[in-house]
OpenMM code with the backbone's topology and positions (N, CA, C; nanometers):
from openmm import Vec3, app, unit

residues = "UNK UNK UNK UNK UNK UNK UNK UNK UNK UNK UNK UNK UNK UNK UNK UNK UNK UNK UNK UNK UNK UNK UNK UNK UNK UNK UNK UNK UNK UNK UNK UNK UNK UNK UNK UNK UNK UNK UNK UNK UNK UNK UNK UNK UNK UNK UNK UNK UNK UNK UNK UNK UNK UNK UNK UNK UNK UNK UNK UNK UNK UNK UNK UNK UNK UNK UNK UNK UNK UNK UNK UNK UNK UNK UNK UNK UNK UNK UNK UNK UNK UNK UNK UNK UNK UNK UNK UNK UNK UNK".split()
positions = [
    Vec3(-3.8291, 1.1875, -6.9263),
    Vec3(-3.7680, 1.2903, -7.0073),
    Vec3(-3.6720, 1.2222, -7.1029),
    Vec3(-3.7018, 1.2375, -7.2483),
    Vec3(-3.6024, 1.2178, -7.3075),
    Vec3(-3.5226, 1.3046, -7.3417),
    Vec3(-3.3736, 1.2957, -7.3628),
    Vec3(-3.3020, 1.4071, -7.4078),
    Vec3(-3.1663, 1.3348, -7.5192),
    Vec3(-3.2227, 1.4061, -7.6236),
    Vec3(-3.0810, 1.3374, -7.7298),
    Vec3(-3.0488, 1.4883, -7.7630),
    Vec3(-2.9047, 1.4521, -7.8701),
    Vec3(-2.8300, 1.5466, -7.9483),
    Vec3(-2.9085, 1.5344, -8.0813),
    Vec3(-2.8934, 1.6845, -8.1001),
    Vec3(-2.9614, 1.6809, -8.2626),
    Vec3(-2.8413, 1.6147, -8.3499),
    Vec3(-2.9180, 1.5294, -8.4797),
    Vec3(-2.8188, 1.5240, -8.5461),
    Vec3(-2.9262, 1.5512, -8.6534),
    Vec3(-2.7840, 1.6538, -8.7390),
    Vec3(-2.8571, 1.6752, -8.8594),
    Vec3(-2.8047, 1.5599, -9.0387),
    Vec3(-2.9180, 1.5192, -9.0941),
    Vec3(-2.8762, 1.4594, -9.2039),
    Vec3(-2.8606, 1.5487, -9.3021),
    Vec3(-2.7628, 1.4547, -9.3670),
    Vec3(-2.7269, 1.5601, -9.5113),
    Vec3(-2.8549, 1.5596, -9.5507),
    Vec3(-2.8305, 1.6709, -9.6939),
    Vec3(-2.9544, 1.6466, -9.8341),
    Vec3(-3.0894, 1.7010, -9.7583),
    Vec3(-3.1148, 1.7872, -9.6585),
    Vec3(-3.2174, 1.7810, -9.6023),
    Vec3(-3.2299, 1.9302, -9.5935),
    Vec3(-3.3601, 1.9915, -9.6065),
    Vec3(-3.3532, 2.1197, -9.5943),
    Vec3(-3.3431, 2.1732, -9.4293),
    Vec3(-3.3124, 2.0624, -9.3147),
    Vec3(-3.2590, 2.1229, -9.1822),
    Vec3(-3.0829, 2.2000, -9.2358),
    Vec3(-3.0384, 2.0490, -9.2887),
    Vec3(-2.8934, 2.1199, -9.3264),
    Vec3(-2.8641, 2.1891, -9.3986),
    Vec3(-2.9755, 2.2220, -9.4698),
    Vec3(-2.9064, 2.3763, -9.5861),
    Vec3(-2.9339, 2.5065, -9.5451),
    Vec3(-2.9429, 2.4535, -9.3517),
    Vec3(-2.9423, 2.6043, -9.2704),
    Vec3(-2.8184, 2.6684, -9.2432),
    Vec3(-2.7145, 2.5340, -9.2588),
    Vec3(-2.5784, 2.5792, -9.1816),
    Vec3(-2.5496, 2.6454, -9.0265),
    Vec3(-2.6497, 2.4841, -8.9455),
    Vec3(-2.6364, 2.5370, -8.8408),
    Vec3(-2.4811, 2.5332, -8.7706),
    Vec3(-2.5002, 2.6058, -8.6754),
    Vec3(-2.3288, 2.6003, -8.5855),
    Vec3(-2.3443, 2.4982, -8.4806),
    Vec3(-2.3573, 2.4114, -8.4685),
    Vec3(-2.3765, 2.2763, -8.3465),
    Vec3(-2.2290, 2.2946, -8.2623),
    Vec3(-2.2632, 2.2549, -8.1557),
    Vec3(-2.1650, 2.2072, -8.0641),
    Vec3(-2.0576, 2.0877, -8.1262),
    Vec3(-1.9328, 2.0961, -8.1016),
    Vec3(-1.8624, 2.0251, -8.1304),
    Vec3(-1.8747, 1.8977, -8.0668),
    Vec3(-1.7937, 1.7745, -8.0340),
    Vec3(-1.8043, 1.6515, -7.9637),
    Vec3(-1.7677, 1.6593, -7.8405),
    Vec3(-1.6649, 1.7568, -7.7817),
    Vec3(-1.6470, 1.7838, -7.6542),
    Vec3(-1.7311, 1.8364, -7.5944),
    Vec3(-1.8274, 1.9367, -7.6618),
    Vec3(-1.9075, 1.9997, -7.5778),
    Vec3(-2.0353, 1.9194, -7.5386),
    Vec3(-2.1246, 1.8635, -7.6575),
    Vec3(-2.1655, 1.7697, -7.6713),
    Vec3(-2.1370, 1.6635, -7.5514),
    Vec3(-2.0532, 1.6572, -7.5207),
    Vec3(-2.0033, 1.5191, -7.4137),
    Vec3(-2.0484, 1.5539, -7.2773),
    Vec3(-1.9800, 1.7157, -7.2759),
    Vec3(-1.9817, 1.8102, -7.1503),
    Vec3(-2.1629, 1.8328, -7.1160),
    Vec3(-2.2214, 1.8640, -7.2336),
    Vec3(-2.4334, 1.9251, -7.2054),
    Vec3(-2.4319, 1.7037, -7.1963),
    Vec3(-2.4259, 1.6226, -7.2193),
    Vec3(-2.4739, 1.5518, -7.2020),
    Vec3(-2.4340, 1.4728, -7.0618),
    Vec3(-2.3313, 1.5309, -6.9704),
    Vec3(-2.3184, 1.4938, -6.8518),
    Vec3(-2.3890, 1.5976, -6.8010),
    Vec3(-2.3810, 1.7147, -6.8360),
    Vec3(-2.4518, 1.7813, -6.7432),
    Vec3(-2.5881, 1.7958, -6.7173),
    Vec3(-2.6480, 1.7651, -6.8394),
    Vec3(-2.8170, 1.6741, -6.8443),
    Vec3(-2.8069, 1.5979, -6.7305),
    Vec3(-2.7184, 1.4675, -6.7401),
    Vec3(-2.7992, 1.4005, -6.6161),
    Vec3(-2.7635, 1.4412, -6.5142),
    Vec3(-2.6809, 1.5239, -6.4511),
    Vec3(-2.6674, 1.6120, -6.3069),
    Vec3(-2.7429, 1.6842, -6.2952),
    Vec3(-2.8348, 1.7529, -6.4086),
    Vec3(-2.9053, 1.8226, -6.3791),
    Vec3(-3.0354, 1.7667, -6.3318),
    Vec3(-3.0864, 1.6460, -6.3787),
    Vec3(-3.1930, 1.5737, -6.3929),
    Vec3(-3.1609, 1.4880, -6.2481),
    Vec3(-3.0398, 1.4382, -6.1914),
    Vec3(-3.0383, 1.4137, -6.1230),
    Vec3(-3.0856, 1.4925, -5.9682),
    Vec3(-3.0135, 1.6056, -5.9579),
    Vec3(-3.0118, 1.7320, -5.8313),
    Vec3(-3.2348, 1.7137, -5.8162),
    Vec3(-3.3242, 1.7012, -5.9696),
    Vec3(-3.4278, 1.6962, -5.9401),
    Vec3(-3.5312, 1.5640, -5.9343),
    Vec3(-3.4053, 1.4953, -5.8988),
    Vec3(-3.4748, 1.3411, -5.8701),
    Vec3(-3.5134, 1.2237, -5.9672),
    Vec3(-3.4399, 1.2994, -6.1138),
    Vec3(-3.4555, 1.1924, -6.1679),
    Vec3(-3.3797, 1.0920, -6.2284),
    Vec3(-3.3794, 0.9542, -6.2519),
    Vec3(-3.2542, 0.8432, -6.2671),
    Vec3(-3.2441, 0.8631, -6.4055),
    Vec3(-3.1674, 0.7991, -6.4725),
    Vec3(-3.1291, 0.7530, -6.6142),
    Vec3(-3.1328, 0.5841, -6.5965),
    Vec3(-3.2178, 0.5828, -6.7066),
    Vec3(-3.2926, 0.4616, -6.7130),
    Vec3(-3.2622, 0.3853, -6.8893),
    Vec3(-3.1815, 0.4418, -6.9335),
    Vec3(-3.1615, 0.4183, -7.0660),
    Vec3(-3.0822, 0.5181, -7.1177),
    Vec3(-3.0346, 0.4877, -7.2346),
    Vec3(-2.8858, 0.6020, -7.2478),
    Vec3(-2.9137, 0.8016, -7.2996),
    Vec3(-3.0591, 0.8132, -7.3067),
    Vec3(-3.1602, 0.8857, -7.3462),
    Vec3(-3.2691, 0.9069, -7.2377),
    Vec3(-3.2923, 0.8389, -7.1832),
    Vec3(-3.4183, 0.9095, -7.1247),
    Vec3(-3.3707, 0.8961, -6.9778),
    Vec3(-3.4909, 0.9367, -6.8936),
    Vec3(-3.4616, 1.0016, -6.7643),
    Vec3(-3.6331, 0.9571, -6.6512),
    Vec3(-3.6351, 0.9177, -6.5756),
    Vec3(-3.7594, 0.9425, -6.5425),
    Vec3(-3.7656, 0.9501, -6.3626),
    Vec3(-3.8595, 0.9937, -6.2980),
    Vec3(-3.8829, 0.9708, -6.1223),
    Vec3(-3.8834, 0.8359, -6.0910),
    Vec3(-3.8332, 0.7947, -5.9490),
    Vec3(-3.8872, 0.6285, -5.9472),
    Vec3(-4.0628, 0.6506, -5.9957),
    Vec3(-4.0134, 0.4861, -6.0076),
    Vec3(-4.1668, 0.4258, -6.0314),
    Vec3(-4.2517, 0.4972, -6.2092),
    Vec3(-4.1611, 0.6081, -6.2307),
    Vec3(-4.2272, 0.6683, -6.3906),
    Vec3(-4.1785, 0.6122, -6.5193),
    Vec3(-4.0722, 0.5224, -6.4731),
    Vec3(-3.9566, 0.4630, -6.6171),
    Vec3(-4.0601, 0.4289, -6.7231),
    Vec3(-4.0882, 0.4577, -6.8610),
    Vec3(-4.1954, 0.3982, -6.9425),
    Vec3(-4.1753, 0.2683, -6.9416),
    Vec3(-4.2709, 0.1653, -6.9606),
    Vec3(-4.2820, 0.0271, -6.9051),
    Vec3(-4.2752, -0.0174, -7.0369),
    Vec3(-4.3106, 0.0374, -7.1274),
    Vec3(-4.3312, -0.0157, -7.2708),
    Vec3(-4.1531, -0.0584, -7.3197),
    Vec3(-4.0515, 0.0764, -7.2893),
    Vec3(-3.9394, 0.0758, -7.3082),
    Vec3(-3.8394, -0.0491, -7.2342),
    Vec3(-3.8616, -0.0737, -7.0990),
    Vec3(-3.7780, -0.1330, -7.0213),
    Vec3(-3.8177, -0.2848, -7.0785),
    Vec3(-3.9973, -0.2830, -7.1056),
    Vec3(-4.0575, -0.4349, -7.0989),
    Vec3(-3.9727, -0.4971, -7.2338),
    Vec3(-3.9300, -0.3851, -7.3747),
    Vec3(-3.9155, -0.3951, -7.4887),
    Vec3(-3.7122, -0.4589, -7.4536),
    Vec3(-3.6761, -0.3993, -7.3997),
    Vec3(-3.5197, -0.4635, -7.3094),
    Vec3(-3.5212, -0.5929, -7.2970),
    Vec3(-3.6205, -0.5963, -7.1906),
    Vec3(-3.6160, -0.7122, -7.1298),
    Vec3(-3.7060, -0.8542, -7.2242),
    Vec3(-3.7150, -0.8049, -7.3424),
    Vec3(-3.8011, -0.8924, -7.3990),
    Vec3(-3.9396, -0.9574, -7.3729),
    Vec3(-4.0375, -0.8464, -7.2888),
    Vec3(-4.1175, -0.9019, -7.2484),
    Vec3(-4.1888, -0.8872, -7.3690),
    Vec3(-4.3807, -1.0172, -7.3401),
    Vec3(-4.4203, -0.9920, -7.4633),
    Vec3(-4.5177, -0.9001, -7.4518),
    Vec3(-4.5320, -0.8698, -7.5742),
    Vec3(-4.6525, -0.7086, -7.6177),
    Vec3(-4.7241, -0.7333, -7.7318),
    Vec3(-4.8620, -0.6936, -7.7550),
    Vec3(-4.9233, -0.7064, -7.8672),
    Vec3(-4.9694, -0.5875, -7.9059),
    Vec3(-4.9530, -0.5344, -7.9990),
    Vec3(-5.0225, -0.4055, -8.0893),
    Vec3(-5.1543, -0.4400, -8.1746),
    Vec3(-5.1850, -0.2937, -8.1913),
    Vec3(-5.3249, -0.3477, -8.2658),
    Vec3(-5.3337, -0.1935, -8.3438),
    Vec3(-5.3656, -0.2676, -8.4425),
    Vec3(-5.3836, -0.1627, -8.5773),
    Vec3(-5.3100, -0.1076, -8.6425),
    Vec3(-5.3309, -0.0488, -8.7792),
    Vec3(-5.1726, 0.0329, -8.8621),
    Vec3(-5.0578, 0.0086, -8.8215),
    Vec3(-4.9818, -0.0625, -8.8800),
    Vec3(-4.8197, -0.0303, -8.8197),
    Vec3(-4.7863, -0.0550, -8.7046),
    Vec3(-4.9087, -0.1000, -8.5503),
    Vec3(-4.8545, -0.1595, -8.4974),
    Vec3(-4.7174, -0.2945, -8.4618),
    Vec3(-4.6664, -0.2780, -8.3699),
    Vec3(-4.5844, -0.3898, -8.3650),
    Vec3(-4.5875, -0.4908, -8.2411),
    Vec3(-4.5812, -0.6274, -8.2205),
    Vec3(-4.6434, -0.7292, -8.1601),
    Vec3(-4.4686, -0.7965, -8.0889),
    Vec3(-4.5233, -0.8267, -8.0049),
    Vec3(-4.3765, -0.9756, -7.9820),
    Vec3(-4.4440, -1.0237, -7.8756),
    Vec3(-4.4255, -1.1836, -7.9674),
    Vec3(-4.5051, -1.3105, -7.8226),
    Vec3(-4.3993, -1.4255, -7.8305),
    Vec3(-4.3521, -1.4324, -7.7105),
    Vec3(-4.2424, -1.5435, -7.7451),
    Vec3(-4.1301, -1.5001, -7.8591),
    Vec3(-4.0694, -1.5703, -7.8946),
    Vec3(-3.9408, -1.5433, -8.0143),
    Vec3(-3.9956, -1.4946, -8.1334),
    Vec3(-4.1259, -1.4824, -8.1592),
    Vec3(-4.1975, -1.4084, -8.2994),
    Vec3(-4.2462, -1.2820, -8.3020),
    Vec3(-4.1901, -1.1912, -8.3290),
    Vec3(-4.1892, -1.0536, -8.3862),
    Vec3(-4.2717, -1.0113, -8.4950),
    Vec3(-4.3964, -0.9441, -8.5163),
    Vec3(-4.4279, -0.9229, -8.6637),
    Vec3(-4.4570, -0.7871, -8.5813),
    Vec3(-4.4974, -0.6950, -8.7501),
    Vec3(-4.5612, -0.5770, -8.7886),
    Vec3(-4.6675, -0.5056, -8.8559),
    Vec3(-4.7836, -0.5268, -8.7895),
    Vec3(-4.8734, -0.4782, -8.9032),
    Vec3(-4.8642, -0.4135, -9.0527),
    Vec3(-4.9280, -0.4033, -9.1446),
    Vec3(-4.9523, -0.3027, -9.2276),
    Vec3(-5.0002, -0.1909, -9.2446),
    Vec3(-4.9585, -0.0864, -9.3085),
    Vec3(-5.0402, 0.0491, -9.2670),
    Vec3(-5.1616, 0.0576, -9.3227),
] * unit.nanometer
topology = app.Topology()
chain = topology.addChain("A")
for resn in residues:
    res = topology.addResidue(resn, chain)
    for name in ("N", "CA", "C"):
        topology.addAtom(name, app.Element.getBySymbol(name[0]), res)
């Protein structure tokens, strides 16, 4: 489960809704209470955003931490083998 705060950018027709968002306290308050809630149903926080059961953590995410290597393939994929990083083209 991932769970972030919306943020809205200027210049964008989200913000020329004039939404009413939660302030930063409250904000602070739904984002502890996310993970108590996620917790009571068994699941850890595994990153400052997401949430998962043992054994479900996405592997792609943790492997990408830990610098393991990965190869992509096709459009816009992205690769890392050893200290070299590239990015396909679209």
């Amino acid at each position: 489960i991932s769970a972030y705060s919306l943020i809205v950018e200027p210049v964008t027709p989200f913000a020329e809704q004039k939404l009413d968002l939660p302030d930063e306290d409250t904000e602070r308050e739904m984002y502890a209470r996310t993970a108590e809630i996620l917790a009571e149903y068994g699941f850890f926080q595994y990153e400052i955003s997401n949430y998962a059961k043992p054994g479900f953590a996405c592997r792609h995410n943790i492997g990408y931490w830990k610098r393991t290597d990965y190869l992509g393939f096709g459009p816009s994929a992205a690769s890392l083998f050893g200290n070299r990083r590239w990015t396909n083209t679209a």
